[in-house]
C-alpha positions in Angstrom: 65.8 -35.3 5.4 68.9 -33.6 5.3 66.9 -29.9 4.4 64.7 -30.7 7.8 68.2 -31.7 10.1 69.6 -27.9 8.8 66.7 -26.2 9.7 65.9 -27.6 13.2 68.4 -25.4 14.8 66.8 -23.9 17.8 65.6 -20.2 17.8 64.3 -18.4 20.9 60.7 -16.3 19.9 61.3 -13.0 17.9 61.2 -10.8 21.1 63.9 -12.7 22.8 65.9 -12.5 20.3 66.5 -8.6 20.1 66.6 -8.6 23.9 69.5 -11.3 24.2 71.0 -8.6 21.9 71.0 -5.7 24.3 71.3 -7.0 27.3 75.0 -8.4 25.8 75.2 -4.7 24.5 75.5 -5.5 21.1 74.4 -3.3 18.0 72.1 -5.0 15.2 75.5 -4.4 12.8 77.3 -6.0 15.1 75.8 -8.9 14.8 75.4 -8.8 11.2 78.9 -8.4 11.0 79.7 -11.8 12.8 77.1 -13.7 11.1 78.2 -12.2 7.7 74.8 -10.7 7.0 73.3 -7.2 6.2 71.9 -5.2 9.6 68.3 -5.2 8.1 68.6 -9.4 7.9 69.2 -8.9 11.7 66.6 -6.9 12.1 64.4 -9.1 10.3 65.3 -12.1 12.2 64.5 -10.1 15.3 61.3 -9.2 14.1 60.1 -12.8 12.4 60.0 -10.2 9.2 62.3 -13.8 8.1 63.9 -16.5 9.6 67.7 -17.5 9.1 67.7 -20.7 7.1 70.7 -23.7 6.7 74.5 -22.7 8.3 73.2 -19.2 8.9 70.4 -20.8 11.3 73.1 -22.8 12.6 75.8 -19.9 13.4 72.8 -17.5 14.8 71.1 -20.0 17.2 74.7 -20.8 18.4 74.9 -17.1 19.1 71.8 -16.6 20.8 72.3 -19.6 23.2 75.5 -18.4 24.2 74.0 -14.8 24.8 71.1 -16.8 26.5 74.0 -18.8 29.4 74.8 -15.4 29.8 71.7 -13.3 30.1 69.4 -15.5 31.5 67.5 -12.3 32.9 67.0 -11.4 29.2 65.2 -14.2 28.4 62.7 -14.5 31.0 62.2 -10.6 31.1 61.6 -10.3 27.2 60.0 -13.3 27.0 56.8 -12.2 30.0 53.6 -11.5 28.1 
């Protein structure tokens, strides 16, 4: 139970994700650097390549929600078919 409670953290789809990123004018090692991962895992998550598992899930869908209050344009533009 525990294991399925760490990995429901939210994520948005994999091309929302890199646009949340840009539109807060961030860099891929940027955000590596916060999360305390390598810029490929970044750009990874960003492509669905993988998918952030346990406290790393947690930190990275905190992130993205926050860039998401802020950017709400990025989510609906990146998110269009």
């Amino acid at each position: 139970m525990q294991v399925l409670l760490s990995q429901a953290a939210w994520l948005p789809t994999t091309n929302v994700r890199g646009g949340l990123r840009r539109a807060a004018g961030l860099t891929q090692a940027q955000v590596a650097a916060a999360l305390g991962v390598g810029r490929v895992q970044v750009a990874r998550w960003e492509t669905g390549f993988n998918e952030p598992r346990g406290d790393r899930r947690r930190a990275y869908s905190k992130f993205l929600q926050s860039l998401a209050q802020q950017h709400p344009e990025a989510v609906t533009s990146t998110a269009a078919p």
